[in-house]
C-alpha positions as CSV (number, residue, x, y, z in Angstrom):
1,X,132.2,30.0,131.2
2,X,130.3,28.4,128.4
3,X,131.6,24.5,127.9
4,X,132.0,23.9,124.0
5,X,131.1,20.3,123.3
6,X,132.7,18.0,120.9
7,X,133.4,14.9,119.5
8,X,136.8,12.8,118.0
9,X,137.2,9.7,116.0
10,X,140.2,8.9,115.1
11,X,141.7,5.8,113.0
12,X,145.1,4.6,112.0
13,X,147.6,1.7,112.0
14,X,147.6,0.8,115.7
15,X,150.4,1.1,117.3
16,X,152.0,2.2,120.9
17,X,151.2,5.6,122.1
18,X,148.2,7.0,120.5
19,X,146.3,7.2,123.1
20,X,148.9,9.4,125.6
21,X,149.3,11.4,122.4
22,X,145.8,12.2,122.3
23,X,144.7,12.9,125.8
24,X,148.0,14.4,126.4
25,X,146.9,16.8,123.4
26,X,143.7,17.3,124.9
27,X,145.3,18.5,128.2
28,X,147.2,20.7,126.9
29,X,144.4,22.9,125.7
30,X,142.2,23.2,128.5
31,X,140.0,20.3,127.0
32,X,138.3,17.8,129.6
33,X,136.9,14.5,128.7
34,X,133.8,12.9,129.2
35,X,134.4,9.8,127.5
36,X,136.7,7.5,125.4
37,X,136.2,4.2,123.9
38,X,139.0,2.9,122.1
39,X,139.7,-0.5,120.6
40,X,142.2,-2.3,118.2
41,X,141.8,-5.2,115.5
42,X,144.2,-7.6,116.2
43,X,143.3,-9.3,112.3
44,X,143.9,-5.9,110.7
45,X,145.9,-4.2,113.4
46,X,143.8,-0.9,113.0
47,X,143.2,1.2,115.9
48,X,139.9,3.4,116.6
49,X,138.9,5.6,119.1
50,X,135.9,8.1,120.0
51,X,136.3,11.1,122.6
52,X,133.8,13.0,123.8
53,X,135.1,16.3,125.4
54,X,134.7,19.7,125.8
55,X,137.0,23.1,125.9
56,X,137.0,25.4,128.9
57,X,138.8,28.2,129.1
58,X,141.7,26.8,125.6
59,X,141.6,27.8,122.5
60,X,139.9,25.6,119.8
61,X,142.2,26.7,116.7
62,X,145.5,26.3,118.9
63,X,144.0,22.8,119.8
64,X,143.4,21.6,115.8
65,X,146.4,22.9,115.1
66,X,148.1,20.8,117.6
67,X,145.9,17.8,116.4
68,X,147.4,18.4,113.1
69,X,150.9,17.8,114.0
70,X,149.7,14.5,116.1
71,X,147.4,13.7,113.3
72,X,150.9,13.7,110.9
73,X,152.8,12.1,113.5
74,X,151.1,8.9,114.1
75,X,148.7,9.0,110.7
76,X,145.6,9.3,111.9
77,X,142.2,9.8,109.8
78,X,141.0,12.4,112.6
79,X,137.3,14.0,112.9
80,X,136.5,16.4,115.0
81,X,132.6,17.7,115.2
82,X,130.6,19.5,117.7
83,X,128.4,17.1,119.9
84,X,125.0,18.6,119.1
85,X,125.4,18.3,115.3
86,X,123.3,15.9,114.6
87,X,124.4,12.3,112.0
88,X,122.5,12.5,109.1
89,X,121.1,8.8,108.9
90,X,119.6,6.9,106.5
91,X,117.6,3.5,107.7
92,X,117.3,0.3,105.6
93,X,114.5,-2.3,106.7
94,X,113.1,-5.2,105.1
95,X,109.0,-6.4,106.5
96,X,109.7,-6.2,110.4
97,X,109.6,-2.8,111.5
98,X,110.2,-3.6,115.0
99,X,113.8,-1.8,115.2
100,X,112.6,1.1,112.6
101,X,110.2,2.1,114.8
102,X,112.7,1.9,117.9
103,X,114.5,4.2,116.5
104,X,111.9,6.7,115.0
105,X,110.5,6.5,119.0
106,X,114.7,7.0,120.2
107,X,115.2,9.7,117.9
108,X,111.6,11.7,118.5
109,X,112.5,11.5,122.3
110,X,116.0,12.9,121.7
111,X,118.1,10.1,122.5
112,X,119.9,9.4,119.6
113,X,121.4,12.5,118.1
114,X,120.3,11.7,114.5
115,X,118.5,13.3,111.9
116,X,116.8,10.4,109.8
117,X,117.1,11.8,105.9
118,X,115.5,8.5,104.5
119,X,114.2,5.0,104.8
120,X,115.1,2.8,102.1
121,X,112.9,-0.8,102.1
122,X,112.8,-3.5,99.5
123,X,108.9,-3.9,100.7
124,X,106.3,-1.9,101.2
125,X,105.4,-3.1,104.7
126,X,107.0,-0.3,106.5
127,X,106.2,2.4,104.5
128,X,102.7,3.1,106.7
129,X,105.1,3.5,109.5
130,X,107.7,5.9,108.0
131,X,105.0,8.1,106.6
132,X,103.1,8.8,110.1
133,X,106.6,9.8,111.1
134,X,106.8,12.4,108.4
135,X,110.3,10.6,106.9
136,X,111.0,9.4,103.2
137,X,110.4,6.3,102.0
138,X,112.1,4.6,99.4
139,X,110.9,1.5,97.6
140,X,113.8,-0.4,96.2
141,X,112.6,-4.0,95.2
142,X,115.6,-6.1,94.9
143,X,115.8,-9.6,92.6
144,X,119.1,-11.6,91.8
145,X,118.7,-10.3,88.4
146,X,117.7,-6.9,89.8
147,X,120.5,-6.3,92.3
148,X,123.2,-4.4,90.5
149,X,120.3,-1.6,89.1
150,X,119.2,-1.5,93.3
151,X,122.0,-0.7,94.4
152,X,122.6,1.9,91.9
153,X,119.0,3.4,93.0
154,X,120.4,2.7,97.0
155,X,123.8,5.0,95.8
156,X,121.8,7.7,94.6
157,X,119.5,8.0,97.6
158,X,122.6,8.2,99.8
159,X,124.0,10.7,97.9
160,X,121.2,13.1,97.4
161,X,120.3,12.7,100.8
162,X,123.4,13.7,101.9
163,X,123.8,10.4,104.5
164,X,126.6,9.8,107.1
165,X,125.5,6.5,108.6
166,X,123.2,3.9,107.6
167,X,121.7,1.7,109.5
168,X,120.4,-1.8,108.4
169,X,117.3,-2.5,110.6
170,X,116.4,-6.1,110.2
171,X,117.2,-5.3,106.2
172,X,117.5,-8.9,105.2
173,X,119.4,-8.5,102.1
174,X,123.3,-9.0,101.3
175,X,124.9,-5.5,100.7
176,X,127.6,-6.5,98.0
177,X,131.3,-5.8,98.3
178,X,131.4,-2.9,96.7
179,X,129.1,-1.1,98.6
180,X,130.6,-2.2,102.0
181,X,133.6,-1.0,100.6
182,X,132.4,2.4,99.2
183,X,130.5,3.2,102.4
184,X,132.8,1.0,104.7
185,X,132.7,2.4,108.2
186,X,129.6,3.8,107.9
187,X,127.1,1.1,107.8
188,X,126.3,-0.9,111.4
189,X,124.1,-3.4,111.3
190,X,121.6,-3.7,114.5
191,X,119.8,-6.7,113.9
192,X,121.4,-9.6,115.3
193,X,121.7,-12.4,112.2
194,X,125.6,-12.3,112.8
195,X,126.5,-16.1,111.8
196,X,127.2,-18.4,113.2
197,X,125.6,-17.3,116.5
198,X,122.0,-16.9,115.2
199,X,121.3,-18.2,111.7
200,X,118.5,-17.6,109.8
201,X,115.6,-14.7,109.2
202,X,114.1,-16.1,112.8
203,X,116.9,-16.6,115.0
């Protein structure tokens, strides 16, 4: 029998018992998993989780409609997708294009399940790079006094190119509040300037 692959996030207010509601869910149906992470904020006391899993012999409606009820129950914000749809992602660099083109090589290779829609620079550096790769490159030049108009160019790009995740590889500019909060939960940032552990451009 043909295994049908899939993914779950799910976020809420933490809280005792998710995580036997979900699995037990999951058993219910047939559905087998291959992997969970799940972790809470004790600052914001949120709760997230990711489970990978697949459906043998259940019934994938009679499952989401079950994950509706425990969805309600314990107000989760629950996705479901299948695990060979590829993220839609868009990259933001600055000069170094060491992690750009770690990725470009991880995502040619097949191991990151990611289609990258754009590259989005506030140099030029990179572009050479992006190019050879056959990707998009945006040139957003970004001043103090220039910022606000960036960021609408940086809004538009997302939108048009239909993004789900961005990625900030070694982009050395502050994204502002608001678009942390407009995109919150879908930017990560893989260069590793988090202060106070390693300060500076060269850490």
């Amino acid at each position: 029998m043909s295994r049908k692959n899939f993914i779950m996030t799910n976020e809420s207010a933490d809280r005792t018992g998710i995580v036997a509601a979900l699995t037990s869910c999951l058993a219910r149906h047939d559905g087998f998993i291959t992997e969970l992470s799940q972790f809470g904020t004790p600052s914001s006391e949120r709760f997230y989780s990711r489970i990978a899993f697949h459906i043998g012999g259940g019934d994938l409606g009679a499952f989401k409609s079950d994950m509706k009820t425990v969805s309600k129950e314990f107000e989760l914000s629950t996705h479901i997708i299948p695990a060979k749809r590829k993220t839609k992602t868009l990259i933001m660099v600055s000069k170094f294009d060491h992690c750009l083109a770690d990725l470009i090589y991880r995502v040619s290779k097949k191991r990151l399940n990611c289609e990258i829609v754009g590259i989005v620079s506030n140099h030029e550096t990179t572009r050479p790079l992006a190019e050879a790769a056959g990707l998009s490159y945006h040139y957003i030049p970004v001043t103090a006094d220039t910022k606000p108009k960036a960021e609408d160019s940086l809004r538009t790009i997302i939108e048009t190119s239909g993004a789900e995740l961005i990625v900030l590889a070694r982009y050395m500019q502050i994204l502002s509040d608001s678009i942390c909060r407009d995109y919150s939960g879908r930017i990560i940032n893989i260069h590793h300037s988090f202060l106070p552990s390693f300060k500076g451009a060269k850490p």
